[in-house]
C-alpha positions in Angstrom: 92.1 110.6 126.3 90.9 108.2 128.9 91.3 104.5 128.8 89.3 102.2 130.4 89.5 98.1 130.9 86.4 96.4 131.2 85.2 92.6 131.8 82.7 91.8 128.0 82.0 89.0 125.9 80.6 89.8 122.5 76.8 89.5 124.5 78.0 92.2 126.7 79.6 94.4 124.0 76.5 95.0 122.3 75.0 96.4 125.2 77.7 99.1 125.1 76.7 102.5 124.3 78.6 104.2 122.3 79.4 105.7 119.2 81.6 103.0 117.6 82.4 99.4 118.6 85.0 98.0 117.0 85.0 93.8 117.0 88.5 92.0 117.3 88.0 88.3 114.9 91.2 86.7 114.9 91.9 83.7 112.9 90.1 80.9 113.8 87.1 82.3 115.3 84.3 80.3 116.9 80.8 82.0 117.1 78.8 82.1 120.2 75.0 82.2 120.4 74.8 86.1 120.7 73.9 88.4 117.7 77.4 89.5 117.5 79.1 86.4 117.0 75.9 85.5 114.5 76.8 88.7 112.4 80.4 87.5 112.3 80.0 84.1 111.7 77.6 85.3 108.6 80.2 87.8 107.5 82.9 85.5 107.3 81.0 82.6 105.4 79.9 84.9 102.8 83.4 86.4 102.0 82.0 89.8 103.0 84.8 89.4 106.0 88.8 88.2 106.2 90.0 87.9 109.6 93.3 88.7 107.9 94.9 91.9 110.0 93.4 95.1 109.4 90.5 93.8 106.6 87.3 95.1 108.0 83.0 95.7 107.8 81.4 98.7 108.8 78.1 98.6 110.0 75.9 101.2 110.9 72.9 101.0 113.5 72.5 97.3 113.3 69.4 95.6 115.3 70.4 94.1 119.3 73.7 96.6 119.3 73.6 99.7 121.1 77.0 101.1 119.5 75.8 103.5 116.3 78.5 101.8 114.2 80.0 98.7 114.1 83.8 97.8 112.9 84.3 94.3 112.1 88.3 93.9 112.2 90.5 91.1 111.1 93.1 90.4 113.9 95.0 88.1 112.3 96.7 85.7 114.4 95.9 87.8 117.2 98.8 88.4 118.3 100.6 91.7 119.6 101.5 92.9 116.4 99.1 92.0 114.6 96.4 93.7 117.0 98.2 96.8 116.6 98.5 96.8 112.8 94.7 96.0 113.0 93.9 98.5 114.9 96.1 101.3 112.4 94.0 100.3 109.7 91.0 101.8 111.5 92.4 104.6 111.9 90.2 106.7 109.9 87.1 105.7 111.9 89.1 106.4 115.2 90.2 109.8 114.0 86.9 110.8 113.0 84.8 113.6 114.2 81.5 112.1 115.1 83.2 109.1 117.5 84.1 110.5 120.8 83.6 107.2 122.9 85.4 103.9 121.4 84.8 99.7 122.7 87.3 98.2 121.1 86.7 94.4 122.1 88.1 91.2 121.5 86.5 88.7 120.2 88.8 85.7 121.9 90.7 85.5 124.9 93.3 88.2 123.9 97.2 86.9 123.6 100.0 88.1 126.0 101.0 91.8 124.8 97.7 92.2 122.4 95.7 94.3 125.6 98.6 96.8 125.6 99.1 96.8 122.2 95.2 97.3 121.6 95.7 100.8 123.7 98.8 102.2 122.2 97.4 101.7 118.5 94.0 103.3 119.3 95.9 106.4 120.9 98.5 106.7 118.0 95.5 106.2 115.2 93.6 109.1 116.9 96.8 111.6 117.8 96.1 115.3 116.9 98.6 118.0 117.6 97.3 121.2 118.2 99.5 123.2 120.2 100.3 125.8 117.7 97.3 125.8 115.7 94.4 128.6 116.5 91.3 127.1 115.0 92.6 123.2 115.0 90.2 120.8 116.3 90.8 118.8 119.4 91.2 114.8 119.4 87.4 114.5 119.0 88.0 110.4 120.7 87.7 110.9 124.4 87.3 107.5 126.0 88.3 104.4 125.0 87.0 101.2 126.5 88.9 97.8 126.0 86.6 94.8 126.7 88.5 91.4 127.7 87.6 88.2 128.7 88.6 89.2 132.3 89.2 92.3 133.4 91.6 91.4 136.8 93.5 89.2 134.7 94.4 91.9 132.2 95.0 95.2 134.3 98.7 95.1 134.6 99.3 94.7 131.2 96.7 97.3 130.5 97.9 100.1 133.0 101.4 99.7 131.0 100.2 100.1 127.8 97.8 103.5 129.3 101.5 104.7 130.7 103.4 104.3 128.2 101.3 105.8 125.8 101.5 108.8 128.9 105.0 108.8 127.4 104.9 108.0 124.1 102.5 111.5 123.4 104.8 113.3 125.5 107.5 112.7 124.0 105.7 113.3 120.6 104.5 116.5 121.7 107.7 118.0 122.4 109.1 116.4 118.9 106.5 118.5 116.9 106.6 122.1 118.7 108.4 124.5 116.2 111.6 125.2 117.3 110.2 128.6 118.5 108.2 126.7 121.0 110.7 123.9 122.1 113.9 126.3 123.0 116.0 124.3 125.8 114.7 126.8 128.5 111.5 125.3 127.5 112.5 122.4 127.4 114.1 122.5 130.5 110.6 123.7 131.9 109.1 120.4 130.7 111.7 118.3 132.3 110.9 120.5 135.6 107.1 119.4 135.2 108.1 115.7 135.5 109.4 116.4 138.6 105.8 116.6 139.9 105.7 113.1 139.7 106.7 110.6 142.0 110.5 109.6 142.8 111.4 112.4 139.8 113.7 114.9 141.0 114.9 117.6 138.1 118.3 119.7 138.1 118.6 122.5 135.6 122.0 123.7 134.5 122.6 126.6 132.6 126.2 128.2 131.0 128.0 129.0 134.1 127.2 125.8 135.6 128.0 123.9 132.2 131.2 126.2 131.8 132.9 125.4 135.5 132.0 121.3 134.0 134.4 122.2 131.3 132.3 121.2 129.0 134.3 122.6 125.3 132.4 120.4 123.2 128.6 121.1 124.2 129.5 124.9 125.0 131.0 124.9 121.3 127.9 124.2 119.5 125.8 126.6 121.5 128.0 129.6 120.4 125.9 130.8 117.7 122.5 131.0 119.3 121.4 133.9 121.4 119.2 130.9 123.1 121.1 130.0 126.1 121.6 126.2 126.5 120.6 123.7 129.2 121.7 120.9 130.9 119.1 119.1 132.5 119.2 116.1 134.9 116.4 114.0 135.9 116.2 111.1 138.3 113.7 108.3 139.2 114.8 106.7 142.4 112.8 103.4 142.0 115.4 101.2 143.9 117.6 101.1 146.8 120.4 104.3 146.8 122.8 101.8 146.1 121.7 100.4 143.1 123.3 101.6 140.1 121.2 103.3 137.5 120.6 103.1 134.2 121.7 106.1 132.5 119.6 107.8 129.3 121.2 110.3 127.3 119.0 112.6 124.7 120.6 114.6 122.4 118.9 118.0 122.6 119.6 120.1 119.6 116.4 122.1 119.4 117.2 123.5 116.2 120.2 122.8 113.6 120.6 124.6 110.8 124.3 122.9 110.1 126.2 126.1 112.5 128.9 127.1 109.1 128.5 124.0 107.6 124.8 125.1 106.5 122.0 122.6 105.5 120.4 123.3 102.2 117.0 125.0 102.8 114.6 122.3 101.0 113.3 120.2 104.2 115.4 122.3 106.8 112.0 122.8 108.9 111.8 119.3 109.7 115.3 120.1 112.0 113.1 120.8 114.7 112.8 117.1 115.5 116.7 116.8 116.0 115.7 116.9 119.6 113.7 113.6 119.4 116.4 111.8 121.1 115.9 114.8 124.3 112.1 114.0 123.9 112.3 110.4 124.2 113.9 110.7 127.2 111.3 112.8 128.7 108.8 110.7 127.1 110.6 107.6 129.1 110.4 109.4 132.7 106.5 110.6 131.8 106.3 106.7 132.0 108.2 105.9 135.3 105.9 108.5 136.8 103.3 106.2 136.2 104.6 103.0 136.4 107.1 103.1 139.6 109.4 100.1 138.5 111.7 98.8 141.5 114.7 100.7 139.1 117.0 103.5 139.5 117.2 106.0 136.1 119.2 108.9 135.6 118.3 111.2 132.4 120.3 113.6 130.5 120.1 116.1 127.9 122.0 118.6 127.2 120.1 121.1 125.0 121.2 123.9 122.8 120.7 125.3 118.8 122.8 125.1 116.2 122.7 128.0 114.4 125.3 130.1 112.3 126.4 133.8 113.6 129.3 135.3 114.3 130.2 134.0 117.1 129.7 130.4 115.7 132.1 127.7 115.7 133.9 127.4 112.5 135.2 124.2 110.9 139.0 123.8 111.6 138.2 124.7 114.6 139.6 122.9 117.7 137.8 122.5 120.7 138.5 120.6 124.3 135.7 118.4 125.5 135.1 117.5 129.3 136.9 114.6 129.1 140.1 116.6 128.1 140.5 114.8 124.8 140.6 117.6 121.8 138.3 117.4 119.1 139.1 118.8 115.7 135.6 120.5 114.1 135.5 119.7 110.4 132.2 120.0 110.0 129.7 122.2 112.3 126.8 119.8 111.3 128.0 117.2 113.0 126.9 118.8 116.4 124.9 116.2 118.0 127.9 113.9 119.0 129.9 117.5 120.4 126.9 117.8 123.0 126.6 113.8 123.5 130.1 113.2 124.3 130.4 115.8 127.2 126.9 114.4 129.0 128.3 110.6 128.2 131.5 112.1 130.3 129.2 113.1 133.0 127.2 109.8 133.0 130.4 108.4 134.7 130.1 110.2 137.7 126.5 107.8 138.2 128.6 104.6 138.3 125.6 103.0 136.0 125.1 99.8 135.4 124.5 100.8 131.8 124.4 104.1 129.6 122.3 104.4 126.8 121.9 107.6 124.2 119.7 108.3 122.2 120.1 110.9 119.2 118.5 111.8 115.4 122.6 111.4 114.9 123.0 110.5 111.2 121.4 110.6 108.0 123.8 107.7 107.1 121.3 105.4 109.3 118.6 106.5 107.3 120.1 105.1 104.3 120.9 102.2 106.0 117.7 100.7 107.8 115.2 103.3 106.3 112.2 104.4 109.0 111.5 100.6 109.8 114.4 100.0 112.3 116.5 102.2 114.8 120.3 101.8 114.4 121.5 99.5 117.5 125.6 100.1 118.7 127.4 98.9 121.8 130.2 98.3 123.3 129.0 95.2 126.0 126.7 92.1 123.8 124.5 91.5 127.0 122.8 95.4 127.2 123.2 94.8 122.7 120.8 91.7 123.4 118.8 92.8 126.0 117.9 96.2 124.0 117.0 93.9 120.9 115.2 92.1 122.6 113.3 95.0 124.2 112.4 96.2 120.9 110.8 93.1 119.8 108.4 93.5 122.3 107.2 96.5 122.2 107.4 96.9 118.6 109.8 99.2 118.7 112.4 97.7 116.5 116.6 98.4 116.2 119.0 96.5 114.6 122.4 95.9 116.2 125.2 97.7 113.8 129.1 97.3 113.7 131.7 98.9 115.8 134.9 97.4 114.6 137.9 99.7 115.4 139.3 99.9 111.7 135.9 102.5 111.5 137.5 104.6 113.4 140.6 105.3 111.7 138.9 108.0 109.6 138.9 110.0 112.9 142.2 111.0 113.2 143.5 114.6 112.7 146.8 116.4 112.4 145.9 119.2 114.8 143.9 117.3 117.4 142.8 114.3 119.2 140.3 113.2 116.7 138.3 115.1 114.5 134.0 115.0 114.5 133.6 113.4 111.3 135.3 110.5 109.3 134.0 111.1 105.6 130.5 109.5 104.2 131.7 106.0 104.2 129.8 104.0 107.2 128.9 107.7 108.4 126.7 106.3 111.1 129.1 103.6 112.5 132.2 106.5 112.3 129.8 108.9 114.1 129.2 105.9 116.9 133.1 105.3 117.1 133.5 108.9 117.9 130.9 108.6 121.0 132.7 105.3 122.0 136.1 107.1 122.9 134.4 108.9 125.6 132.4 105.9 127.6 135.3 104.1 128.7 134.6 101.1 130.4 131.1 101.5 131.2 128.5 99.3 129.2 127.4 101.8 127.0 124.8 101.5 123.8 123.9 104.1 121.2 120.3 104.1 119.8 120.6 106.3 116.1 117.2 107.3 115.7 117.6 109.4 112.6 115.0 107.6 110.7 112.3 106.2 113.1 111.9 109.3 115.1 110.1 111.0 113.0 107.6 110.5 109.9 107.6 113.6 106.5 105.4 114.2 103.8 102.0 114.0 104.2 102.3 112.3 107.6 104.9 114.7 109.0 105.2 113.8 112.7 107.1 112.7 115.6 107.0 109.0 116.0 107.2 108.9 119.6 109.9 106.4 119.6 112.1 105.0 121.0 110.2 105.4 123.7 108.2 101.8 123.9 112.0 100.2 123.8 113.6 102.0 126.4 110.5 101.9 128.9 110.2 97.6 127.7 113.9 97.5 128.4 113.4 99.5 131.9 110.7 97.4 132.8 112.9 94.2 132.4 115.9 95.4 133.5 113.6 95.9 137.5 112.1 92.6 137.3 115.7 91.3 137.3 116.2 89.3 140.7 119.0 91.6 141.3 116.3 94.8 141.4 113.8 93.2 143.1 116.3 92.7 146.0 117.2 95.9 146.7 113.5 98.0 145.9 113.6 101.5 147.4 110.6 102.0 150.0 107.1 103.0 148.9 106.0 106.8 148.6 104.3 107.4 151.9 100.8 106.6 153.5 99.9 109.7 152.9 100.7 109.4 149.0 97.4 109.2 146.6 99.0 107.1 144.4 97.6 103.9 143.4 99.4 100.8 142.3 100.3 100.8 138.9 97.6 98.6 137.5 95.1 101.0 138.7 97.2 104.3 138.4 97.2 104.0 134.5 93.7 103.7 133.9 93.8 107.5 132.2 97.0 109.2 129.3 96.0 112.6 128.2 97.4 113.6 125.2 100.2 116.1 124.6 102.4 118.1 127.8 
């Protein structure tokens, strides 16, 4: 879909053709002389309009507007969030077959946040997957105008929101391919795509490179698949060479049925998405293509299936992970922190300033914070706070957990180091004390996404996230005074890239 940012007043909007125009009235709204602001004044007044968020009018073909139909929308306090839960509860009209070109307007000077938010909420409401479907129909809504006050004033904010939702659909594209569709060779061919972007590099590892890494752990869980794993590695050079990165780390199981430890079949489908945590990161560098913050990133996923043959690690097993430490298997379902912990050994080797992993790691979480909230762990308070507060931003929320060391006493084993699993008690904090013994010193923060990755029933999805927090995080982490003094130099004359304001003026959907 194409995005577009445009200088209108209400006067202007109604001059817009298209095939719906959808009117921002946040709380407090004061009328102007034009038809619009007439109709809304009128509306209001009569009770036949709340400016409450998401409340709305339809109109269809009304005198003086060029737009076919008109959406009156309550925007609340006009804030952010509020624009964006406005903007959801459109979503019907959005979605639907006869609009192809969108004005979504405000009908005030638009708060700090609300212009980006106004673009990521019109792209989620009107997400279609079709990739596997043969007679599915496209996202019928191909251009989106967003009308502000002033256009100039407004187009950094708005070529974020257009790039990030570049990674948010990205990253929800590879979330919904069947498992058939997302193996890590494919996978690994997406990450190898970014790489056209630029300051992305991409390095592909298969199991003789992962095997000389010593990797026990990750090359453990892969056993029972005749899909070979991956290791991938991607890197955005934003900032000087000597600038530490921030390291990402995606858990990349593309397919778990529980190895031995079998799931039971009701739901088992919806394992597909356990490599949300692999997306996400992709998602995040589909971003920094577009964006180019003065930052250094390194990405890493190490991608395999978890499936049950012969040749599949049993529990009892015992298993040596990169680090050397010994891990004791007692359950085969608890993959996703085998594969984490050798890539969070490898992250070392990047001397980051900060290590962040991301991974559909527990159902335990889900219990806990439900899909409203991703599960927040760390080892260092600043990159705890500084996450948070990320979230907040973009909407995106987590919630710092627990890591006191008494969780981890359920760890120990009589035949190994540790073993992967401490019982059902705190099951998501025992699962994040397992991944601390492997960071070491480094500043290191686990995002459980297990319930906010993904949506089931009748709205069975990938979410997209955490993608909005780790790219707000990013983004804050370059503007630090620190990054700004030591920014990499520019791609070259030659390069067609514009700056980023200007860059993001279009997201397509999907790969």
């Amino acid at each position: 879909m194409n995005f577009d940012l445009k200088t209108l007043d209400l006067t202007a909007a109604a001059s817009e053709k298209c095939d719906l125009l959808i009117v921002l009235i946040a709380e407090g709204f004061k009328p102007g002389r034009d038809a619009l602001s007439a109709l809304v004044a009128l509306a209001l007044k009569n009770g036949d309009l709340s400016a409450k968020a998401g409340k709305h009018l339809q109109l269809y073909q009304v005198p003086a507007v060029a737009a076919r139909r008109v959406l009156l929308l309550g925007q609340g306090d006009g804030t952010a969030r509020a624009t964006r839960q406005a903007l959801q509860a459109a979503g019907s009209a959005l979605k639907a077959p006869q609009t192809r070109r969108v004005v979504v307007c405000f009908g005030a000077a638009e708060q700090e946040g609300a212009v980006s938010a106004a673009v990521q909420a019109v792209a989620d409401a009107s997400y279609v997957y079709t990739t596997t479907k043969s007679k599915a129909e496209a996202r019928s809504l191909t251009r989106c105008v967003v009308g502000v006050r002033e256009a100039a004033g407004a187009r950094e904010e708005f070529g974020s929101g257009v790039a990030l939702v570049a990674g948010v659909e990205f990253a929800r594209e590879w979330g919904n391919r069947p498992a058939n569709h997302a193996t890590p060779s494919l996978l690994a061919d997406a990450a190898r795509s970014l790489a056209k972007l630029p300051r992305i590099q991409c390095k592909v590892m298969g199991p003789a490179e992962v095997g000389r890494l010593k990797m026990g752990a990750f090359m453990a869980v892969a056993r029972g698949s005749e899909e070979p794993l991956r290791f991938i590695e991607l890197r955005y050079n934003g900032a000087a060479k000597g600038m530490a990165p921030v390291v990402l780390v995606g858990k990349g199981i593309t397919f778990d049925t529980g190895g031995i430890s079998i799931k039971p079949a009701p739901e088992m489908d919806e394992m597909k998405f356990d490599m949300c945590g692999a997306a996400s990161v992709l998602g995040v560098f589909r971003a920094l293509g577009e964006l180019q913050p003065a930052i250094n990133v390194v990405g890493l996923i190490p991608a395999c299936e978890n499936m049950p043959d012969g040749r599949a690690v049993k529990p009892g097993d015992v298993v040596t992970s990169m680090s050397g430490q010994t891990i004791e298997i007692l359950n085969t379902d608890a993959e996703g922190r085998l594969v984490l912990c050798d890539a969070l050994t490898y992250a070392a080797r990047f001397k980051p300033s900060a290590v962040v992993d991301i991974a559909t790691l527990t159902g335990a979480c889900v219990i806990a914070l439900g899909g409203v909230r991703s599960g927040l762990f760390a080892n260092d308070d600043a990159l705890a706070a500084a996450l948070q507060a990320a979230g907040d931003t973009a909407q995106d929320l987590c919630w710092r957990m627990p890591l006191d060391d008494d969780y981890a006493d359920g760890l120990k084993s009589n035949f190994a180091d540790m073993g992967n699993v401490a019982g059902r008690a705190g099951g998501s904090i025992t699962a994040a004390k397992f991944l601390q013994k492997f960071v070491g010193d480094m500043p290191w923060a686990h995002l459980d996404i297990a319930g906010t990755a993904w949506k089931g029933g009748a709205a069975k999805g990938s979410t997209g996230r955490p993608v909005g927090l780790l790219v707000q995080y990013l983004a804050e982490q370059a503007r630090s005074p620190q990054a700004r003094s030591k920014v990499a130099q520019p791609p070259s004359a030659g390069s067609k890239k514009k700056p980023a304001g200007q860059r993001a003026a279009r997201a397509r959907s999907g790969a």
